[in-house]
N, C-alpha and C positions, 0 to 999 in steps of 0.2 A: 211613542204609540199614541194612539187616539182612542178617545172610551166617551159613552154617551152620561154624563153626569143627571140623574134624576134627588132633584129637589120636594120633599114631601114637606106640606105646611097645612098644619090644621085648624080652622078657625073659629069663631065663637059660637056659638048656640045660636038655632037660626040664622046660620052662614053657610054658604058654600064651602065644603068640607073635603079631605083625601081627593085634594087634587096632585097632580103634580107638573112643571115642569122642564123639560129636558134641555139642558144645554149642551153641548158637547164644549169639550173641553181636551188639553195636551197633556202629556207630562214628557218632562225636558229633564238632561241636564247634561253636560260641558263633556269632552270624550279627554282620554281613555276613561271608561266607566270600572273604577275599582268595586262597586259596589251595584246592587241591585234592587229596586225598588218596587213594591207592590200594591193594591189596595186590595182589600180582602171583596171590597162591594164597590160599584162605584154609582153608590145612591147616599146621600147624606142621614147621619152619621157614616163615615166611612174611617176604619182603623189601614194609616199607611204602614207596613212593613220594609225597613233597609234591611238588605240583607249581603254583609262585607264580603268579601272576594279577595282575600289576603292573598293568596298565593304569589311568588315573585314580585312581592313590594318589598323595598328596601325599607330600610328605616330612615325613616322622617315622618311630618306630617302634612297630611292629605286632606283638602276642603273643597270642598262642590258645593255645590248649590240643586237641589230639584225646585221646578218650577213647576206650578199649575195654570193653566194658560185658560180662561172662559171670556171669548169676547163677548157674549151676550149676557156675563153675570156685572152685577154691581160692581165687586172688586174682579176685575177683567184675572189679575196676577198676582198669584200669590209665591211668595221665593219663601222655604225652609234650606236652612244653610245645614251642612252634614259637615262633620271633621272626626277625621282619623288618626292617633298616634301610633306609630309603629318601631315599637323598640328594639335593640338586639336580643337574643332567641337567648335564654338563658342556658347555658350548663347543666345537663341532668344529670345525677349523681351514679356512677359508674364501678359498681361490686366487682370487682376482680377474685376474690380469695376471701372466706369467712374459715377464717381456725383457730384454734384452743389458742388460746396468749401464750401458756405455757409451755406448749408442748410443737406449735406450729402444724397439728396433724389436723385433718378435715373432720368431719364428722363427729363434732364435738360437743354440740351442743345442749349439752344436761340440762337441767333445772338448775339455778345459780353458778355456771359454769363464767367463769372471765373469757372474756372472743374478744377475735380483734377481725375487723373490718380491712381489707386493704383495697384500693383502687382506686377513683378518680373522680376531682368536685366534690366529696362527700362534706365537707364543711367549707364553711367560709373562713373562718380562720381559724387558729390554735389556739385550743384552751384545755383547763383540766378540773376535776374536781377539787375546791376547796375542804370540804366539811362533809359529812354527814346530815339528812340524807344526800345519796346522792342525785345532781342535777336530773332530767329526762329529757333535756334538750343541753347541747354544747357547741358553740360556735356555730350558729346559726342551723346545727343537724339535731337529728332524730333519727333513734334508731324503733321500728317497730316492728314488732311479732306479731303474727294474727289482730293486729289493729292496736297491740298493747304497747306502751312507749316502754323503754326499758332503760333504767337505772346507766349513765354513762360515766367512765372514767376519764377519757382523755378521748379527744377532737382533732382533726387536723384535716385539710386538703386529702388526703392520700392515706388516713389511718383514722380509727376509730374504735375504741378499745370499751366494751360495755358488758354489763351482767344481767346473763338471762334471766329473764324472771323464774320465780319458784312456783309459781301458781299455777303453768302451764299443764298438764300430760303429757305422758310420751307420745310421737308421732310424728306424721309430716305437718308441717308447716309451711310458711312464705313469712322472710324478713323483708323490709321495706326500707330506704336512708332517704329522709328528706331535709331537703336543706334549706331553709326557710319557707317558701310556697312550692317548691319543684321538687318534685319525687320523682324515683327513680325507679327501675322494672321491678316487680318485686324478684326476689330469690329461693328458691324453692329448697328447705333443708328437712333435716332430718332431726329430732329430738331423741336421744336414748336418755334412757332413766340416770345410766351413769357415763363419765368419759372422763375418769379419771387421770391428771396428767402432772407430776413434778414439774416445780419452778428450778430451774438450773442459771447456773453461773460460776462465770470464768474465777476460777484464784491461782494467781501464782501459774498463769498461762493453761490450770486443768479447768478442765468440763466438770462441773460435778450438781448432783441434784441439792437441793435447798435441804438442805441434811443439818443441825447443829446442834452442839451438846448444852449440858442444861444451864452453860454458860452466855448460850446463846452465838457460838463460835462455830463459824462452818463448820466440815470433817472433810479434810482436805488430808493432802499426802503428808505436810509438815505437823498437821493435828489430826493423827489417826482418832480412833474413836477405841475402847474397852470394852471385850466380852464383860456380859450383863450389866453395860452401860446405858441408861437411857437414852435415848436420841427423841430431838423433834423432826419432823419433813414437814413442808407445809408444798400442799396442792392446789388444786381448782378441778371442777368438773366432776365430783363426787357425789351429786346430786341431791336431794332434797331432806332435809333435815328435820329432824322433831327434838322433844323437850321430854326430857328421860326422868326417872323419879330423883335424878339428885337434883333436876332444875335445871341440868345444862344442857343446851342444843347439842345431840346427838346424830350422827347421819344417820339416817333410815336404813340404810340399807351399807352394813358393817363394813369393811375392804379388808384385806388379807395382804400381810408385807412379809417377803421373803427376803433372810439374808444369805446370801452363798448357798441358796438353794432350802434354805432352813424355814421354817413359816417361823415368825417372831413373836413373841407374846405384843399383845396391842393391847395399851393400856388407859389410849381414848384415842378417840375419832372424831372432830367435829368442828363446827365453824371457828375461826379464829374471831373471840372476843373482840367488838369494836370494827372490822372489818366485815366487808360485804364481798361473798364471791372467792375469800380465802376461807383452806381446810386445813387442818392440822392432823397428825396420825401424830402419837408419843407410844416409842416402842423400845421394846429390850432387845440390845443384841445378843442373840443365842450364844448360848456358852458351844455350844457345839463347830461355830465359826472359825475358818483356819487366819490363825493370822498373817494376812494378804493385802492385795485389793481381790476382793472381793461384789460378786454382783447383787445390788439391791434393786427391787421392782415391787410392786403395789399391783393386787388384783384385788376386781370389785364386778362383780354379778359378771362375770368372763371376759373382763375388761381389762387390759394390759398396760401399765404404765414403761413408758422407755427403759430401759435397762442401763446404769447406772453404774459406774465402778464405786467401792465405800472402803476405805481404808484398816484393815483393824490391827491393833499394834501386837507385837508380844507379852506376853505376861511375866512381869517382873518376878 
């Protein structure tokens, strides 16, 4: 294109003064033009604007040259060189499934609840928490809630295991997985106050909930459990806790355990000592319990935990 370049130059007291004059002048530069160039004036001072044009450029790097062309100025041409690197398009971090660690059900997401993350790029590589506290970045990810980083367990490409914050309200939200500089859509979930859920595991080929006596020994088929025997369960997703007049973190909001239909005496509720995101219930099995298997389940503000076979023996 072609533009009339205006020179202004002011001179001394008692000089001829706000003159100007005009040269015309070019601006050039080499084809295909990946990039676009402008002057906002074209009267000196004049501020140039590039303005890139990425679309359909591969990756590699790109240099031109714009030229300023004034055959009637002192310096006739002037070359500003431009260069462009154009990298591969990174990975954006790809949410498939957000549900209870414990329970694998949706809509889980309490105040200090354990979640797991599943779906694609979400970290760069695998890693997990060593110590307390815990990280808020793992393998290069971040997991974030309304803008708040939360507390991570364990990282991986394809998995991401983390604890909601406790400070949050119940409500809707948006979670967020970034994985170094590249975030991903956010996700739009739900927070209920509770989402109570048993940790389970395989013994001896049974399914059974995280049930153990105060030996610390699952309660499986070949280790029933005893009427008005204590038992511990430990959960997640039980929501937000306080500090009771004995000193120990109490859940807020109490849960209710049934055995074989029976409500059970509960004789604490609350976080697991030294642990972030695990709950504990220590209860009595009712003496009114048939000895069977037997179904156990945990309700908490009309919250339903999986239902559970629990073994209980005969009485000697």
């Amino acid at each position: 294109m072609s533009r009339t370049l205006t020179l202004r130059s002011a001179l001394g007291a008692g000089e001829l003064s706000n003159f100007s004059i005009e040269i015309p002048f070019s601006l050039t530069s080499s084809s295909p033009r990946w990039f676009n160039a402008s002057f906002d004036r074209f009267v000196t001072p004049a501020t140039l604007t590039v303005s890139i044009l990425p679309l359909g450029l591969s990756p590699g790097v790109y240099e031109d040259t714009i030229r300023l062309s004034a055959p009637n100025a002192e310096s006739s041409t002037v070359s500003i060189p431009v260069k462009l690197t154009v990298t591969e398009p990174q990975p954006v971090p790809l949410v498939k499934a957000l549900v209870s660690a414990a329970s694998m059900e949706p809509n889980s997401a309490a105040p200090r609840s354990i979640l797991s993350i599943f779906g694609e790029q979400l970290a760069s590589w695998t890693d997990q928490a060593a110590a307390l506290p815990l990280p808020t970045r793992l393998g290069n990810a971040q997991v974030l809630i309304d803008g708040q980083p939360s507390a991570l367990l364990y990282a991986s490409p394809n998995q991401i295991n983390f604890v909601m914050p406790d400070s949050l309200a119940s409500g809707p939200s948006a979670l967020l997985v970034r994985r170094g500089d590249v975030a991903g859509r956010p996700t739009a979930l739900d927070r209920p106050s509770t989402a109570p859920a048993f940790f389970s595991l395989t013994v001896n080929g049974e399914l059974r909930a995280a049930i153990t006596n105060a030996e610390g020994n699952i309660v499986y088929s070949n280790n029933p459990a005893s009427r008005r025997e204590v038992l511990v369960g430990y959960l997640t997703g039980m929501g937000a806790a306080v500090v009771g007049s004995s000193g120990l973190r109490l859940l807020a909001i109490p849960p209710r355990i049934y055995v074989d239909s029976i409500e059970a005496e509960l004789q604490f509720a609350g976080p697991v000592p030294g642990m972030v995101g695990l709950d504990q219930i220590n209860f009595v099995v009712p003496d009114g319990a048939r000895p069977a298997e037997v179904d156990v389940w945990v309700e908490q503000q009309g919250r339903r935990t999986k239902v559970f076979p629990l073994p209980i023996r005969k009485d000697e």
